[in-house]
C-alpha positions in Angstrom: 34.1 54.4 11.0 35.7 57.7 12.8 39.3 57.4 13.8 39.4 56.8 18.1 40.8 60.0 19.7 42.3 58.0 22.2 44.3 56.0 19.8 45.5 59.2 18.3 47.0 60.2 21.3 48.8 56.6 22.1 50.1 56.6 18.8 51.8 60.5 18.8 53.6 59.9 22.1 56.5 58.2 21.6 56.9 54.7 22.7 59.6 52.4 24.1 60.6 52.3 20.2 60.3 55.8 20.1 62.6 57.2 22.3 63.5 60.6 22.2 67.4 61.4 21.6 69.4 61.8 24.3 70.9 66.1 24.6 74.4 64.6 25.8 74.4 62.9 22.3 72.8 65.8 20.9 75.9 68.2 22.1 78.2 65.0 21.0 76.7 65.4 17.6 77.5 69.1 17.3 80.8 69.0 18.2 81.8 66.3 16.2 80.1 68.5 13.1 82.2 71.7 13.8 85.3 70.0 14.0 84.2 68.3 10.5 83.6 71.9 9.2 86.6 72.7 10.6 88.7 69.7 9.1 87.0 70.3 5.3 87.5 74.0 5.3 91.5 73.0 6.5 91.4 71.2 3.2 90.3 74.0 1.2 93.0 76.6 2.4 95.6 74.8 0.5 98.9 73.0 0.5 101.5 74.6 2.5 104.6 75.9 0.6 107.9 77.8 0.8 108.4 81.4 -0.4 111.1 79.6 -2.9 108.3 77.7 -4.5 105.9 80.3 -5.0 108.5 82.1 -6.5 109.3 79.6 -8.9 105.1 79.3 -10.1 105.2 83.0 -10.6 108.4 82.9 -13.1 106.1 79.6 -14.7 103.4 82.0 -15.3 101.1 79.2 -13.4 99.3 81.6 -10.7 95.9 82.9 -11.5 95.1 84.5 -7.9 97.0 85.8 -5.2 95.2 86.9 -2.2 96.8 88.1 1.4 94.2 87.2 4.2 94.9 90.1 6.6 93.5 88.4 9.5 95.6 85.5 9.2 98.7 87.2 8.5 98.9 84.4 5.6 99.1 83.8 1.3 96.7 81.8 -0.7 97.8 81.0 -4.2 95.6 79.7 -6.8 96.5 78.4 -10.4 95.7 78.8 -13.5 93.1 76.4 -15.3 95.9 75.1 -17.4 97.9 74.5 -15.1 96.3 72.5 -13.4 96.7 69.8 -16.1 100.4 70.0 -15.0 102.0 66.5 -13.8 103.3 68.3 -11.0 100.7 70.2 -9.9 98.2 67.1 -11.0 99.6 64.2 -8.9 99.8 66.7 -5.3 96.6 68.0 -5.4 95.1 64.8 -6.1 97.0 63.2 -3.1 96.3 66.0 -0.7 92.3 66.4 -2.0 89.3 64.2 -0.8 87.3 64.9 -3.4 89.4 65.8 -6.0 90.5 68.9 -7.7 89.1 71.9 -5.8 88.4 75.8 -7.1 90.9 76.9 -4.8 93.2 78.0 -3.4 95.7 74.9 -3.8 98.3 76.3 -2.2 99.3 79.1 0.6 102.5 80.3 1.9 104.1 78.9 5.1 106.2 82.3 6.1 104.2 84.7 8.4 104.2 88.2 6.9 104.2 90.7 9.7 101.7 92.9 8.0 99.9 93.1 4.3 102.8 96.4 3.4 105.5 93.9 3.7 104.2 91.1 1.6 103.3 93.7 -0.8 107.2 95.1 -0.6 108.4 91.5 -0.6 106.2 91.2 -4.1 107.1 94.4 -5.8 110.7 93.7 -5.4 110.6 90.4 -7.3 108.4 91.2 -10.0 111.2 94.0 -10.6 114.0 92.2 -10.0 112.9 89.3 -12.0 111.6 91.1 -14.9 108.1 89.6 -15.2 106.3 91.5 -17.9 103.0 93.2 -16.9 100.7 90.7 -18.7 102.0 88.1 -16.3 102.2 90.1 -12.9 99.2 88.6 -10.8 97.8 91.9 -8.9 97.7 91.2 -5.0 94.1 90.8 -3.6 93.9 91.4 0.3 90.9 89.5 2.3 89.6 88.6 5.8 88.6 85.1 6.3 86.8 83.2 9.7 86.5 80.2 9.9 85.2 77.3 12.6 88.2 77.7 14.9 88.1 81.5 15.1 84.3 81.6 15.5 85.0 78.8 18.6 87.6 80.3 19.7 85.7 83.8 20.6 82.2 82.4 20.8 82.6 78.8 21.5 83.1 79.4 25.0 79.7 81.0 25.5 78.2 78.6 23.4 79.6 76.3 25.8 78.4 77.6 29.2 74.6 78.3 27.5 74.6 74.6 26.4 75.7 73.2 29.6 72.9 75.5 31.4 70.4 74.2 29.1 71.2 70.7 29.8 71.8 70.8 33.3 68.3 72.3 33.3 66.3 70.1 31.6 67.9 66.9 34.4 67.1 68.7 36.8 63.3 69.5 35.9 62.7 66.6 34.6 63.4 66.3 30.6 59.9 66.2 30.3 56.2 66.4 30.1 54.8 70.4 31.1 57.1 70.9 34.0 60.1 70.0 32.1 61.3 73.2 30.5 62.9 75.5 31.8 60.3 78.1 31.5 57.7 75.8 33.0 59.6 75.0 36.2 56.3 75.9 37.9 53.5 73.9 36.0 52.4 70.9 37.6 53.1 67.1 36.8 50.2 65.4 37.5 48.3 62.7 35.2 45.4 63.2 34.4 43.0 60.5 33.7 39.6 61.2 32.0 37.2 59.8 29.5 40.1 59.4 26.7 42.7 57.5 28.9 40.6 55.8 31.9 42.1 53.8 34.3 40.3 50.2 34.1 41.0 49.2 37.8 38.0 49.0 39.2 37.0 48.0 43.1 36.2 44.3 42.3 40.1 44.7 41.5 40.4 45.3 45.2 39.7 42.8 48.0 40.4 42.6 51.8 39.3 46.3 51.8 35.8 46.5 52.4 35.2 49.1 55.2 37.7 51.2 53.6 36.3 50.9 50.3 32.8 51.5 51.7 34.1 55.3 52.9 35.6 55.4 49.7 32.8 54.6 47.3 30.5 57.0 49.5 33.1 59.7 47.5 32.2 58.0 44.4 28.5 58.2 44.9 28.5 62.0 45.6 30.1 62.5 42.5 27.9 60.5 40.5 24.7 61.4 42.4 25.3 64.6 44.6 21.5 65.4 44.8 21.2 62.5 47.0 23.3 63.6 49.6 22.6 67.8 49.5 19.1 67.3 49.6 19.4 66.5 53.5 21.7 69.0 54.0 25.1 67.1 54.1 28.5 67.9 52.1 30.7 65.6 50.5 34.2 65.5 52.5 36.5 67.7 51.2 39.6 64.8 51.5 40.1 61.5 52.6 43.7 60.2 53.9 44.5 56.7 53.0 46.9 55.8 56.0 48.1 52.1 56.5 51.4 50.1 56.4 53.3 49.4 52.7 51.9 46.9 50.7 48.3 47.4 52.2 46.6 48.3 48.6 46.4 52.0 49.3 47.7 53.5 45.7 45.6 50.4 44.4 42.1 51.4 46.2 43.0 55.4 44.7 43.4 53.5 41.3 40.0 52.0 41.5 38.6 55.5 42.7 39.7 56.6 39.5 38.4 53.8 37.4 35.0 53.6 39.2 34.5 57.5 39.8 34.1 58.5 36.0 35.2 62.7 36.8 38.8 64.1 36.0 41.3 62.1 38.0 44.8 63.8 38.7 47.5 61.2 40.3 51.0 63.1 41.4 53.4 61.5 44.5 54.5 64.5 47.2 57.9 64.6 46.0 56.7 65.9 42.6 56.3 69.0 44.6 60.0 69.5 45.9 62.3 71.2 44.0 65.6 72.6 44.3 64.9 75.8 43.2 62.8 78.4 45.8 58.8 78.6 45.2 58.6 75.6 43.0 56.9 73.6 44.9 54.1 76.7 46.2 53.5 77.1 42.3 53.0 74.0 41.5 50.4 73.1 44.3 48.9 76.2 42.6 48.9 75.4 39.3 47.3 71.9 40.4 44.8 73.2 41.6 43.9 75.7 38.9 44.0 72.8 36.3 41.7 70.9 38.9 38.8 73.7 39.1 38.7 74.0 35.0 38.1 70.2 35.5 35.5 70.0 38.4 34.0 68.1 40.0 37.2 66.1 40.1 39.4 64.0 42.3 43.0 64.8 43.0 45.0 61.8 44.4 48.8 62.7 46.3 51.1 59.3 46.9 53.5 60.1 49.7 52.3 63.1 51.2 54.3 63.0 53.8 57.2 64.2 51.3 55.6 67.9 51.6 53.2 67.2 54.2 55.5 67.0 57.4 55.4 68.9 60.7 56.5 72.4 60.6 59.4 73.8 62.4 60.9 70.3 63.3 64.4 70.4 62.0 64.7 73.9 60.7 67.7 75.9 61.5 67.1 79.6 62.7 65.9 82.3 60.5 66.4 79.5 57.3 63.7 79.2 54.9 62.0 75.6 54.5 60.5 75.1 50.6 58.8 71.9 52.2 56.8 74.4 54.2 56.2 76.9 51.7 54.4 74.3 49.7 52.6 72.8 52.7 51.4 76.3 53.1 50.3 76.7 50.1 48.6 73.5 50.0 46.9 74.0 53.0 45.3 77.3 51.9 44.4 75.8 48.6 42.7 72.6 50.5 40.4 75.2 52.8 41.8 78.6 52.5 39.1 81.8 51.7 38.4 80.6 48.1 38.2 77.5 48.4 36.0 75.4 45.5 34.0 72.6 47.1 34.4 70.7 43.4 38.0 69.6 44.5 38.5 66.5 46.4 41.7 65.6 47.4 43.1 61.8 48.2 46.0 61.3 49.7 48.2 58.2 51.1 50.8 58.0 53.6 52.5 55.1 55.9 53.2 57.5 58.0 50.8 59.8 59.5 52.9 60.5 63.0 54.8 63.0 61.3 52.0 64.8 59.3 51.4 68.3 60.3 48.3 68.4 62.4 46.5 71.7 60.8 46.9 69.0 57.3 45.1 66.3 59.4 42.2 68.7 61.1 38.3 68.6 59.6 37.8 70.4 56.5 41.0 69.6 54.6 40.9 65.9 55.0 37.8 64.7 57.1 38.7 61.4 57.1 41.2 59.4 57.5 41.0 55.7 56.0 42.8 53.0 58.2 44.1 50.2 55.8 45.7 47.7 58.0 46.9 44.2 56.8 44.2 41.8 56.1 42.8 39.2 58.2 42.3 35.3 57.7 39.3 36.0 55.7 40.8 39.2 54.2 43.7 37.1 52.7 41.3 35.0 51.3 39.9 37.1 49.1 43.4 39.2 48.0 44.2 35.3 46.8 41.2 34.7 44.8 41.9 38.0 43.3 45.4 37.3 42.2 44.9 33.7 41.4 42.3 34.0 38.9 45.0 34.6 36.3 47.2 31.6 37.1 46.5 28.5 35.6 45.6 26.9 39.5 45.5 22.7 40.0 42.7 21.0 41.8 44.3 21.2 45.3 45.1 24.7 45.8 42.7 26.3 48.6 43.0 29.9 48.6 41.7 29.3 52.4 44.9 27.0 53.0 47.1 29.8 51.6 45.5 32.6 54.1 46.0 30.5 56.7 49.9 29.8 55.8 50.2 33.9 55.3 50.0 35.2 58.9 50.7 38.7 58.7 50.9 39.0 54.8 49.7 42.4 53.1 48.5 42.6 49.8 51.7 43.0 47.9 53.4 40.1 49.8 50.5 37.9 48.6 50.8 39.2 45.2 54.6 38.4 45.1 53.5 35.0 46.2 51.0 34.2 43.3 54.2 35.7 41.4 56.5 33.5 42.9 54.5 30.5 42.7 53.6 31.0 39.2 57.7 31.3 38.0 58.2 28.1 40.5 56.2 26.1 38.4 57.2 27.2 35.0 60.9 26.8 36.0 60.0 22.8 37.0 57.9 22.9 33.6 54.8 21.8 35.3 51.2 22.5 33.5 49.5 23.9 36.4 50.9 25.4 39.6 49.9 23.3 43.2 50.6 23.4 46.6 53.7 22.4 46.3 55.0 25.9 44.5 52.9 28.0 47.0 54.6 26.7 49.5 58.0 27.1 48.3 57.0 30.8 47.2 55.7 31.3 51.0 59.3 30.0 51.7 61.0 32.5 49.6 59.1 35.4 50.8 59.3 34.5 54.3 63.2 32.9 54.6 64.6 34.1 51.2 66.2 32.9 48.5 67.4 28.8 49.2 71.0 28.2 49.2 70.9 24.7 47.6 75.4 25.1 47.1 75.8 26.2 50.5 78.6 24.0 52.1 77.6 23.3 56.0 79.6 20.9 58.1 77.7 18.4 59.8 78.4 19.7 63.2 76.7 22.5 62.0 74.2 20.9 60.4 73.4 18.8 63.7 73.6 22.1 65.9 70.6 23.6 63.8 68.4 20.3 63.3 68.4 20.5 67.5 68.0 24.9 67.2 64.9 24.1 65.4 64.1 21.5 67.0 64.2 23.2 70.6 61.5 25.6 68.8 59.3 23.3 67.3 59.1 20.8 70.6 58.5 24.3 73.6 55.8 25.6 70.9 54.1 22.4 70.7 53.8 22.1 74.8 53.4 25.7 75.7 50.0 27.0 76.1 49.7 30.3 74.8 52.6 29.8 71.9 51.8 30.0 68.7 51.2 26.4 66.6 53.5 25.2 64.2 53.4 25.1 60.7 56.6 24.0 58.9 60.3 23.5 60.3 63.0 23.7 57.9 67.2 22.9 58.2 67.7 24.3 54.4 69.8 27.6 54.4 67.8 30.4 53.7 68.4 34.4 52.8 71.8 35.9 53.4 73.0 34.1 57.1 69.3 31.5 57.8 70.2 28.4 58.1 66.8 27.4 58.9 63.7 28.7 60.1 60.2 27.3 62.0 57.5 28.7 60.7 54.2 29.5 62.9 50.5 30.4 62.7 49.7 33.3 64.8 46.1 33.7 65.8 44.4 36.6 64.9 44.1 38.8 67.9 45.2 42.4 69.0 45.5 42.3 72.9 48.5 39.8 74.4 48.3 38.9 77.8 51.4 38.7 79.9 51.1 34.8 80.0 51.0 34.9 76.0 54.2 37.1 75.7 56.1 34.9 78.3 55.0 31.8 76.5 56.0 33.6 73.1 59.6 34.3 74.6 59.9 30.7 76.0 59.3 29.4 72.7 61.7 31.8 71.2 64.3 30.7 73.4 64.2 27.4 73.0 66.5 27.2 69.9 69.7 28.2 72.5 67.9 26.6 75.7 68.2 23.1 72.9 71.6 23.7 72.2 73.2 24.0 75.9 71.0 20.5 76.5 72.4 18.6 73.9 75.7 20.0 73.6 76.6 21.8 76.9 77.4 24.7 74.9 76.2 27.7 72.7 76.2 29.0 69.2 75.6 32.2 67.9 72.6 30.9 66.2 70.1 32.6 68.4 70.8 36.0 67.8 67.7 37.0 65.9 66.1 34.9 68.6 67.7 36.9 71.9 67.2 40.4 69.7 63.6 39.8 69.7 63.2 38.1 73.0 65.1 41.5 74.5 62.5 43.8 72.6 59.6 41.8 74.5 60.6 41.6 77.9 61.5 46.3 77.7 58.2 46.1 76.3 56.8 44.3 79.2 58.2 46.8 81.6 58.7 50.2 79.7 55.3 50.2 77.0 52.5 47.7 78.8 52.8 48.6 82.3 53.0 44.6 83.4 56.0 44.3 85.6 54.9 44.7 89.8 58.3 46.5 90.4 58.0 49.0 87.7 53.6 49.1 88.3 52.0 50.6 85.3 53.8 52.6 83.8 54.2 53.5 80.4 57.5 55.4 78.9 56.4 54.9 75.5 55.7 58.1 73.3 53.9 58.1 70.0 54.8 61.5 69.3 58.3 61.8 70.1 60.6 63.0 67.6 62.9 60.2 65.8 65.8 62.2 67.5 64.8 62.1 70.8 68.1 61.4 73.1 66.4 62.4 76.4 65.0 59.5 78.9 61.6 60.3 80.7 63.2 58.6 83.4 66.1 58.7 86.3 69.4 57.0 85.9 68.0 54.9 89.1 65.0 53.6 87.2 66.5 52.5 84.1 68.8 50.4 86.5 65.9 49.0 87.9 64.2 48.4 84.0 67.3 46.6 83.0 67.2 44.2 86.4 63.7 43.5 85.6 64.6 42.7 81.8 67.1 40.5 82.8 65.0 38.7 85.7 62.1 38.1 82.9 64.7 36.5 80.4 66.5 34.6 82.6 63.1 33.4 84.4 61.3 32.1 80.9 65.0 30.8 79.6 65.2 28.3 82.7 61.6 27.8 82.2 62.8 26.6 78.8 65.6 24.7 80.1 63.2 22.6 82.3 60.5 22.2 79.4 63.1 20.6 77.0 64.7 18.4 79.7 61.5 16.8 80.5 60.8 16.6 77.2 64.2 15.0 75.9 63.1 12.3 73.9 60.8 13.8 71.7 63.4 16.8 71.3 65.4 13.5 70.0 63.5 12.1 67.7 62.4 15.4 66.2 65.6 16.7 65.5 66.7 13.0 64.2 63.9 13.2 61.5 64.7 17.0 60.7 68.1 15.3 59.8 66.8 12.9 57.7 64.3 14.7 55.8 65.4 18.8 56.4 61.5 19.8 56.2 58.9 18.3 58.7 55.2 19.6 58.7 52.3 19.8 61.8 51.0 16.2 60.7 54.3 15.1 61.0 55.2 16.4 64.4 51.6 14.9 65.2 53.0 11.4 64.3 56.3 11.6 65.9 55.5 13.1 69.4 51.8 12.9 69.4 48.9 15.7 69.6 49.0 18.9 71.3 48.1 18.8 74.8 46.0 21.7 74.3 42.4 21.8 72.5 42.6 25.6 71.4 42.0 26.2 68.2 43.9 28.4 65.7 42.4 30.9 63.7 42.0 28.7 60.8 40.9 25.9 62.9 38.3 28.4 63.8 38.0 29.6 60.7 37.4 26.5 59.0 34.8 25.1 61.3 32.7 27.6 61.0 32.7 27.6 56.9 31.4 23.9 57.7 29.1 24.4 60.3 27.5 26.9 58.0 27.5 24.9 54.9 25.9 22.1 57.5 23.1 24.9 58.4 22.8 25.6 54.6 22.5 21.8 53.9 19.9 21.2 56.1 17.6 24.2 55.7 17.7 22.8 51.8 16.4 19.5 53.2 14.2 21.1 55.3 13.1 23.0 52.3 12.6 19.3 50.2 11.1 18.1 52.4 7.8 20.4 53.6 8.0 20.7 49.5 7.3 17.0 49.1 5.0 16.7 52.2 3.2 20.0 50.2 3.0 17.6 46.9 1.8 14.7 48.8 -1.1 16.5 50.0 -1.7 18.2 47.1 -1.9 14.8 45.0 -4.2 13.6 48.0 -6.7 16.2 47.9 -6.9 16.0 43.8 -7.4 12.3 44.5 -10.3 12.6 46.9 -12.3 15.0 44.7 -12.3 12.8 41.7 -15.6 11.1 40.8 -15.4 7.6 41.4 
């Protein structure tokens, strides 16, 4: 059977247990190796000795070598075979040797000659004056020597500066893969996924998505089948932009692109582009696209484009040069410039399209542009049959329940969820993970972490029970408010000490009754508070900071205040440094008047709501006491149904699953029956044309 490619290629990368070494450890090494050099060839110069001693070998007859090393201004002695065998010698060495005897020299000379004529002086004269016969007189050998530290100490700092070039190089490019040399600054980074490593996401991987997966797998299909589409005389769009909040699944419906389309994929985020270094960025763009024409038809996919992709000339001081927009210009003239190839489709994904540049956003570079907002009701649905299938689920978890208790969730907040959920249930040790472990997950998500050790007084404790409760009871009798779903007196996050949860219905125009209803209810944590106790906490500051934001929206962005008329100061486009109002100084006195009048006016509102309702503020703050956690049923049970007969989304929702199951059930009766009334006559028309 023939060896998989593929697998070839997985196994010569190196893995986790593969690691490549580290250069700081690398240098480490090397200079802990010329210092060993250095400190063996230390050992080898010999032991140091006086002039006296020397002397004293020399009348012994013990020296077989002397040799002046002219560099060094020094003497190296080195004995006789023999005598080394001599206790005296024998014992020293041996003490002063690692290894042993050594071929020399053993000893050298401690006094500093000033130059190789006066040793050789110094020499003469005591062979003369000592009367050392010529077979014993050791001629004079004169040498130069380098060793470690010498070579260091002329080249070692040059060594040093090219090494710490070299490293400092390789983190700043990368350490890797073909841009991370030095010399290939300018190649691109992208990965590439083809036959050998195909990415196995596919778009049953991806729900909630289905209009945007629709323009997506219209991409797809041109690849696949291009015929289909040329033969009426259209052209595949040259790019598509993928623009939506975080967490919407837009990286995750590129990834099933790549895994359904079956053509050279190359993946890169924006800020793969930017680099430090001037031109960078312009030759890489060009270098991706070179590698993408060798490869077309292919798809190129860019994360983050706003990194390079941002207005030009916003920001930019005076005659300075911009590398963001050197490689936005280059990409723009790759994307539709006068050579363009048409093989080359580019995807790219951004949260924040206001500050793209608008020739990046015009027709013929990207043609589309892909809104991927956060899922509906039904949307959720199906992100949580996605992500549940691999949990081990029990028999009363309803992925519809879930959607419904997710208002606002996007795809990676329902993902952490399952997540959550699933470690929830392992940590109790349970089999299978229920309602019970969504619900606290929701909790986590939404609240944060719970602060089971957190010490709260109970004044405290009493002052939230009625916070909460003050929510919970002007909700319930308000209108337009949102119903709730869960109110909860355990501490929560970094400073919750407890939260109502509620479930918004699904809808995309407010009215002003709906935001003053919404701001009631807000309010009605502090309106509580001054009830019960005659007095406030600073527990309703999250409340009065978003209560504030509504009521300037009211009268700056929506136009619905009758002092202000309609009006709108709001600007989409203006820059995030914008210190200039559109307005007069006597306007924005009137703005805040108005502000104020609305707060005031839906916080006295609240006031009266509460005080009419007093007992059932009562017993629903007793019973948060008492059990911490209340639901809907149990508000239901305590303080009776809400006066109102709208239904929420999932009320909606719900119903009409069962009215069309009901529709289902009784065409399939329908069905049975004109299928039995069929047999029945059949059978009687048999029966009347047998002979009797």
């Amino acid at each position: 059977m023939p060896d998989n490619p593929r697998k070839k290629n997985i196994l010569s990368k190196p893995g986790p247990g593969g690691k490549k070494p580290n250069q700081v450890w690398i240098f480490i090494s090397l200079i802990i190796l010329f210092f060993a050099i250095s400190f063996f060839t230390n050992q080898g110069s010999g032991i140091p000795i006086t002039s006296v001693r020397f002397e004293d070998m020399l009348k012994s007859n013990d020296v077989g070598k002397v040799v002046y090393v002219t560099n060094q201004n020094s003497v190296e002695v080195t004995l006789k075979p023999e005598a080394l065998q001599n206790a005296k010698y024998k014992t020293e060495l041996e003490n002063n040797s690692l290894f042993g005897f050594n071929a020399g020299p053993h000893y050298r000379i401690e006094k500093k000659f000033f130059s190789s004529e006066d040793f050789r002086d110094y020499y003469d004269r005591f062979l003369e004056g000592n009367n050392i016969p010529k077979q014993q007189q050791v001629p004079v050998e004169f040498d130069t020597r380098t060793t470690i530290i010498d070579f260091l100490s002329t080249w070692g700092f040059l060594i040093l500066i090219i090494l710490l070039f070299w490293l400092m190089m390789r983190r700043m490019t990368g350490n890797a893969g073909p841009g991370g040399q030095i010399f290939n600054i300018g190649k691109s980074r992208a990965a590439l996924f083809d036959a050998e490593n195909k990415v196995k996401i596919t778009f049953d991987n991806v729900a909630g998505l289905d209009e945007a997966k629709e323009e997506v797998k219209e991409i797809v299909d041109f690849l696949k089948n291009p015929s289909k589409f040329t033969k009426l005389g259209g052209k595949i769009p040259k790019g598509a932009l993928l623009v939506g909040p975080p967490g919407t699944g837009k990286t995750l419906l590129a990834k099933a692109v790549a895994g359904e389309a079956g053509v050279p994929f190359f993946s890169l985020s924006g800020s793969d582009f930017v680099e430090m270094f001037v031109g960078v960025g312009a030759a890489r763009v060009r270098d991706l696209f070179k590698q993408a024409k060798e490869k077309a038809p292919c798809i190129v996919f860019i994360d983050e484009i706003d990194a390079i992709g941002r207005s030009r000339g916003k920001g930019q001081m005076p005659g300075s040069n911009d590398e963001r927009e050197n490689t936005l210009n280059s990409l723009l003239v790759e994307m539709d410039g006068f050579a363009t190839d048409s093989g080359v489709i580019i995807l790219a994904a951004t949260n924040r399209p206001d500050v793209l540049d608008n020739a990046l956003l015009r027709p013929g570079r990207f043609d589309r542009q892909i809104s991927i907002d956060k899922p509906d009701i039904v949307g959720r649905e199906h992100i949580f049959k996605v992500h549940l299938k691999p949990i081990k689920l029990d028999k009363n978890v309803e992925p519809k329940k879930l959607s419904a208790q997710t208002p606002g969730f996007a795809g990676a907040e329902i993902a952490n969820v399952c997540n959550e959920a699933a470690l929830i249930a392992a940590r109790k040790n349970k089999k299978a993970v229920d309602m019970k472990d969504f619900e606290d997950a929701i909790d986590r998500v939404i609240g944060g972490l719970e602060k089971k050790n957190k010490i709260i007084s109970p004044e405290e404790k009493k002052i939230v029970a009625y916070h909460e409760a003050g929510h919970a009871v002007a909700g319930w009798f308000l209108e337009h408010a949102d119903p709730l779903v869960k109110v909860s007196i355990v501490p929560r996050g970094v400073a919750a000490l407890g939260y109502a949860q509620y479930l918004p219905k699904e809808q995309f125009l407010y009215q002003t009754e709906q935001l003053i209803d919404e701001m009631c209810m807000t309010l009605g944590g502090r309106a509580a508070e001054e009830i019960v106790f005659g007095k406030i906490s600073t527990g309703a500051l999250s409340d009065l900071e978003r209560v504030t934001k509504v009521a300037y929206s009211i009268v700056t962005v929506y136009g619905m205040n009758e002092r202000i008329g309609n009006i709108s100061y709001y600007d989409s486009k203006q820059s995030e440094y914008n210190f200039n109002k559109p307005y007069s100084e006597d306007t924005a006195k009137a703005i805040d008047e108005e502000v104020k009048k609305i707060i005031e006016s839906a916080y006295e509102r609240t006031k009266q709501l509460l005080t009419d309702k007093r007992e059932q503020l009562e017993i629903l703050a007793q019973e948060l006491l008492e059990k911490e956690i209340i639901f809907q049923y149990d508000l239901e049970g305590l303080i009776g149904k809400r006066p109102f007969e709208n239904q929420t989304t999932y009320e909606a929702f719900a119903n009409s699953n069962g009215q069309d199951k009901e529709e289902e059930t009784v065409e399939v009766e329908a069905e049975e029956v004109a299928s039995e009334v069929s047999a029945e006559e059949t059978t009687a028309a048999e029966s009347s044309e047998k002979p009797e």
